[in-house]
N, C-alpha and C positions, 0 to 999 in steps of 0.2 A: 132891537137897536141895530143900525142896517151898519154894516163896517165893510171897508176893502181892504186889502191887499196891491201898493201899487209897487211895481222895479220897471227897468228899460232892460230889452232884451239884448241880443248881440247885433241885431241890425239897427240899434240907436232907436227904437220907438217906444214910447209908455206904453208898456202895459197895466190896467185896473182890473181887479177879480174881484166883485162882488162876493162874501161871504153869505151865503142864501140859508145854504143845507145845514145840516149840524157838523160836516166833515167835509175840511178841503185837503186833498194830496198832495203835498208838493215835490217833483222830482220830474228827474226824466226820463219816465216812462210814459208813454202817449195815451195811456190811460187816466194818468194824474189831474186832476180838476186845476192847478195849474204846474205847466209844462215848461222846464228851462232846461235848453240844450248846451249842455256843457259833462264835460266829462270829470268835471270835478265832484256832481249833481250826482247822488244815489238815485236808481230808479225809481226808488218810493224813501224818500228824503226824510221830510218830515210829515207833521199832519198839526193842522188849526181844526179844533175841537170845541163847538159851542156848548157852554153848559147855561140855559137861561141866559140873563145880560153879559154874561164873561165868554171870553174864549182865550183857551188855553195852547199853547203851542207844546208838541209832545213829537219829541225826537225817533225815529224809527230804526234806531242802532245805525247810522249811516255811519263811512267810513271816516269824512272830513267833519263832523258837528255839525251841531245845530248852534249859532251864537247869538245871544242878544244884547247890546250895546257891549262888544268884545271879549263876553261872557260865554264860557260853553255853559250849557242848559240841557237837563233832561226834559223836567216838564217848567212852565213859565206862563204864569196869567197873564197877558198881554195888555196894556197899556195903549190910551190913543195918543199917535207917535213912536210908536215901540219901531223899533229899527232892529231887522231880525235880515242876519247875515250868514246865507248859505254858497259853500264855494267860495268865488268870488263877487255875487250879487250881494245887494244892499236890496230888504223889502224892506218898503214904508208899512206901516198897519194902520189904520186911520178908521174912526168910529165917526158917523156923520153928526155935526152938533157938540164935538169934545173938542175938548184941549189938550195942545202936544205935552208930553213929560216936560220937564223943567228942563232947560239944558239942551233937550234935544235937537240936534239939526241932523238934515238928511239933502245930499247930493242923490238923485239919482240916476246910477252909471252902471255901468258892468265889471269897472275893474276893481270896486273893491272900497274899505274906506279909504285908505292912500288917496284917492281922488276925490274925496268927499272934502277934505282938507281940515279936518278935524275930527274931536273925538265926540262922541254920544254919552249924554249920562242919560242912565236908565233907573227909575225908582226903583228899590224893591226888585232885582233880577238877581234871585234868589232859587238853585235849583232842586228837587224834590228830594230830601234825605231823607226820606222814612220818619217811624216814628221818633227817631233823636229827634226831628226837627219841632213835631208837636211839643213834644218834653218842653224845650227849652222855650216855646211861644207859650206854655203855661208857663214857667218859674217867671216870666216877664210881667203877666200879668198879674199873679200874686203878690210880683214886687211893684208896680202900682198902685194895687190894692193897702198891701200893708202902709207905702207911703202916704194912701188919700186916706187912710184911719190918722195918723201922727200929726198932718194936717187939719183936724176938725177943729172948726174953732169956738169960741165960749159960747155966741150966742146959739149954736145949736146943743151945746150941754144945757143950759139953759131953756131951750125947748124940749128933750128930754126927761128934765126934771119937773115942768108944770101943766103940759098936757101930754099925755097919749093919743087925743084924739088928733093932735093938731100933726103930732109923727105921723100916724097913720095916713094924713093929709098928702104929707112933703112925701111919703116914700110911695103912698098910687102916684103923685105926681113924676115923680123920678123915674117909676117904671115904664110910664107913658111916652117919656121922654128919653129913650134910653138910646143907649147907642147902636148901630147897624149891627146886621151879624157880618164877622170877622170869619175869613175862610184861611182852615187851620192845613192845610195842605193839601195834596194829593196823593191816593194811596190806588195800586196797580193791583185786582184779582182776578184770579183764575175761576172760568163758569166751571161747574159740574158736581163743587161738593161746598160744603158749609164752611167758612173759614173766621178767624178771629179779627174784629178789630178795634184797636185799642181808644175807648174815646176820651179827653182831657176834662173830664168832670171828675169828681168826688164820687167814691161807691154808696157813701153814707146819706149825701143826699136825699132826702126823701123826693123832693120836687125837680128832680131832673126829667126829661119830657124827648124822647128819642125818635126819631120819625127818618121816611125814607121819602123821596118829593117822585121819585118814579120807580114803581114796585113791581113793574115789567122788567128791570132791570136788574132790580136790588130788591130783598125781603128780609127780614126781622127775622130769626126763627128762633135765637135763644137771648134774653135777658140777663133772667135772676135764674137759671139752674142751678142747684148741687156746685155741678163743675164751675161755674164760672165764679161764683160766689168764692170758691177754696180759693182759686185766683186772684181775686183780687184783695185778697187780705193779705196776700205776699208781698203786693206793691206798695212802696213807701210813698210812692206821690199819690197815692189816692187815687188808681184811674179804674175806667169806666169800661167793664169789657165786654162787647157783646157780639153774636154771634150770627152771620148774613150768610145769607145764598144768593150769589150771582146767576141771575137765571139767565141769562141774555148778554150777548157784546153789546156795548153803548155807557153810557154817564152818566151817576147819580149823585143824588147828595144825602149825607147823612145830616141830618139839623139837628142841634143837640140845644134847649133850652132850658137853661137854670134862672131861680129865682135872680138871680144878678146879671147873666148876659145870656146873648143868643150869638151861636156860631154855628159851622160847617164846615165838613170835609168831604172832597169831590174826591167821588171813586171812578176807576175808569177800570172797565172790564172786557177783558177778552177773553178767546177762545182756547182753553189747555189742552194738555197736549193727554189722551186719555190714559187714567192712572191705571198701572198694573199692579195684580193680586199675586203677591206672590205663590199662593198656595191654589190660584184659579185652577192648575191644569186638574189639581187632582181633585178636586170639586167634577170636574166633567170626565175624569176616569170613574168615576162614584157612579156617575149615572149613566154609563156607558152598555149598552146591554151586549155589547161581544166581552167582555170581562168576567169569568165564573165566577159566582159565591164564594166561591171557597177562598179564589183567591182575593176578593175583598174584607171578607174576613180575615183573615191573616193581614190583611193593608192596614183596617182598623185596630187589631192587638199592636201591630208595629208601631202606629203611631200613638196608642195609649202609654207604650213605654217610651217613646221619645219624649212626652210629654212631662212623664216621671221625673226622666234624666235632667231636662232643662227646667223645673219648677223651680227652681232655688235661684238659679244664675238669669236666665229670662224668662220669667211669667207669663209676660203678654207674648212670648211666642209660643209659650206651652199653652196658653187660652186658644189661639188658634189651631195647635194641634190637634187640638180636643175636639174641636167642630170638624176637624177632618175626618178625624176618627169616628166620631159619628155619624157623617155623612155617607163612610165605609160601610158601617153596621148598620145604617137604615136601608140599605140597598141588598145588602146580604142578608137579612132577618137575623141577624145576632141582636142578643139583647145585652148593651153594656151601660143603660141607662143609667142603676146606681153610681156604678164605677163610675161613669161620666161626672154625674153629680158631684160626689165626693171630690176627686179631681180637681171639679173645676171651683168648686170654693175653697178649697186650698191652695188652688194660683192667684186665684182674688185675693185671699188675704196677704198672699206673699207682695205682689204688686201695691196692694194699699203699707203693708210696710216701708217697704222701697221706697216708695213715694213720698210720703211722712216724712221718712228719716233726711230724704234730698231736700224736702223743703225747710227742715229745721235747719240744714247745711246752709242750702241759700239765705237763710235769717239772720243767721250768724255771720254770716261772710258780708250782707251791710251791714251790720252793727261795726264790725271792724273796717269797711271800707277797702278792702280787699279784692280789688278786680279781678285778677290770677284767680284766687278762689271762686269765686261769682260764676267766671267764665269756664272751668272746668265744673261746675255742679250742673250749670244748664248743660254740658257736652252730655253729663252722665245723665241726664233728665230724657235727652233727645233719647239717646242706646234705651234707656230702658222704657219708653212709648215709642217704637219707629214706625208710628201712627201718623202719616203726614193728616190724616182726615181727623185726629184727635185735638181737640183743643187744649189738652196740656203738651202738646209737642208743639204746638203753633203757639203757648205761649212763652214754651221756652226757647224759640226761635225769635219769638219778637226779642224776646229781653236779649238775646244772645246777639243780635243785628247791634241792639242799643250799646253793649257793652263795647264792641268792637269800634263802632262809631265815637266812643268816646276815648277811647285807646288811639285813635287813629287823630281825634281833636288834640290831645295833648300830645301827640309826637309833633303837628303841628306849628302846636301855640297859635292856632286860629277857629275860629269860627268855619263850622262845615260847609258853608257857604262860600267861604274864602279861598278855593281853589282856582 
């Protein structure tokens, strides 16, 4: 679908930037696919981001905003007519063959809307909150749902009760007929390791249907494991948690298709920053060949007793100790194999206690609605997996974003969007 980008520059002429590529720059730097010279203008501003027929505009931490219809915005699906104001320019956005947002008008100047002589409504200019924001576009549509059940009226009880076949009829029909898929936000990952993301279906579902539209990008790699399964029987809304590898910078979508609707959430992935090990250096003292025997042996008894000391208080740092220590004695021909062994299924068990005991905590702390509690059980979830590549610390970092996010809604008394 072809769309430009038009503003007037500082010498009073239109400019039109054709959206061609998947990615236009906007700032100025002389680099930027397009280029406004103003010192109010980050070098690299913002950025128009096509995903399929959409394009999304996504802010580059600039110092003055990104605003659309007098709205700051992190990320924002753009609309034909969307009025997106950087500095003090006004861009028009315009899709060839659409129609402007309702409301919308556009002067365009350089100095700003003051000159425009009026205000801009923008549909739906709504900026990216994380998974709060999905949470509450599910509880929306549950409360439609529930309302179109209370709604049914006789003559379909009445069909109901004298054919099966004729339901069966009405509900392939309905399905055929269903509604679009609805794009449930924008979510921001890091390439290099497997991370968690929370999807707004039901876990119980049998017929939920998860797919990735570009696998260069984005890959599947856990469903229904062990771990994610423990997971999601903690979540009271029922969600859907599975597990991707960002292999590549660029935009995907996750589609998520249940027997009643079909949706999407666009992921946008760049490039992180590479994780450090804290225990890497001495993994490469281990295989060092100017380091004697002797004294890697003694490195590995060291850390079999470190190990000892931290088993009770942190597990999973004494699991790693243990691989260190082995990695000591596989280099130095000590044999502490058993030892190891032993060891390390008494850190396992100690961490599967731990864990348990914090999840019956958080169980407890909804049933009484108890956010303080909630939010220090994830703090101690995080301390005791400080696994950022673990999917129980990634999900108790989502839940602990949510918690916050709603801490922050009712100091408010608005809607997160409402800033």
């Amino acid at each position: 679908m072809p769309a430009t980008i038009k503003y007037t520059n500082t010498s009073g002429q239109t400019v039109e930037v054709p959206l061609e590529g998947e990615v236009l720059t906007i700032g100025r730097d002389a680099e930027c696919g397009l280029r406004i010279d103003d010192p109010n203008v980050s070098k690299r501003h913002a950025q128009v981001i096509r995903v399929e027929d959409d394009f999304i505009i996504r802010d580059q931490g600039s110092i003055n905003g990104t605003c659309v219809g007098g709205r700051k915005v992190t990320h924002h699906t753009l609309r034909d007519g969307d009025v997106i104001i950087i500095g003090k320019h006004e861009l028009l956005f315009r899709v060839t063959g659409g129609e402007a947002s309702p409301g919308g008008s556009l002067a365009v100047t350089a100095q700003g809307a003051d000159s425009a002589g009026g205000g801009v409504a923008v549909v739906d200019a709504k900026p990216y909150v994380g998974s709060e924001w999905i949470e509450e576009r599910m509880a929306e549509i549950g409360e439609r749902e529930k309302a179109g059940r209370k709604r049914l009226s006789w003559v379909l009880n009445v069909l109901i009760c004298f054919g099966a076949g004729l339901i069966l009829l009405v509900l392939f029909v309905l399905r055929g007929l269903g509604n679009p898929p609805e794009n449930y936000g924008t979510v921001e990952l890091e390439t290099g390791y497997a991370q968690l993301v929370a999807v707004p279906a039901p876990h119980y579902a049998r017929d939920v249907q998860i797919d990735v539209d570009r696998t260069d990008v984005l890959e599947i790699t856990e469903q229904d494991s062990r771990i994610l399964q423990e997971l999601r029987g903690l979540e009271p809304r029922k969600f859907h948690f599975i597990q991707v590898r960002p292999a590549d910078e660029g935009a995907a979508r996750i589609a998520v298709r249940t027997r009643k609707r079909e949706f999407y959430i666009t992921v946008i992935t760049s490039r992180g920053q590479p994780r450090e090990n804290r225990y890497g250096g001495q993994y490469v003292a281990a295989e060092s060949p100017d380091l004697p025997s002797e004294v890697k042996a003694g490195r590995a008894r060291e850390w079999l007793k470190s190990a000892r000391t931290h088993m009770r208080e942190r597990p999973f740092e004494a699991l790693e100790m243990l691989n260190v220590a082995r990695a000591y004695a596989e280099h130095a021909g000590l044999n502490i194999e058993t030892e190891f062994e032993n060891l390390r299924e008494k850190a396992g068990e100690e961490l599967k206690i731990q864990w348990k005991g914090l999840c019956l905590r958080y169980s407890q702390s909804g049933k009484r609605a108890d956010p303080a509690a909630r939010r220090s059980v994830l703090e101690a979830m995080m301390r005791l997996i400080p696994d950022k590549t673990d999917p129980r610390y990634q999900w108790a970092k989502l839940r602990l974003d949510a918690v916050k996010a709603a801490a922050a809604k009712r100091r408010r008394g608005t809607s997160p969007w409402d800033r």
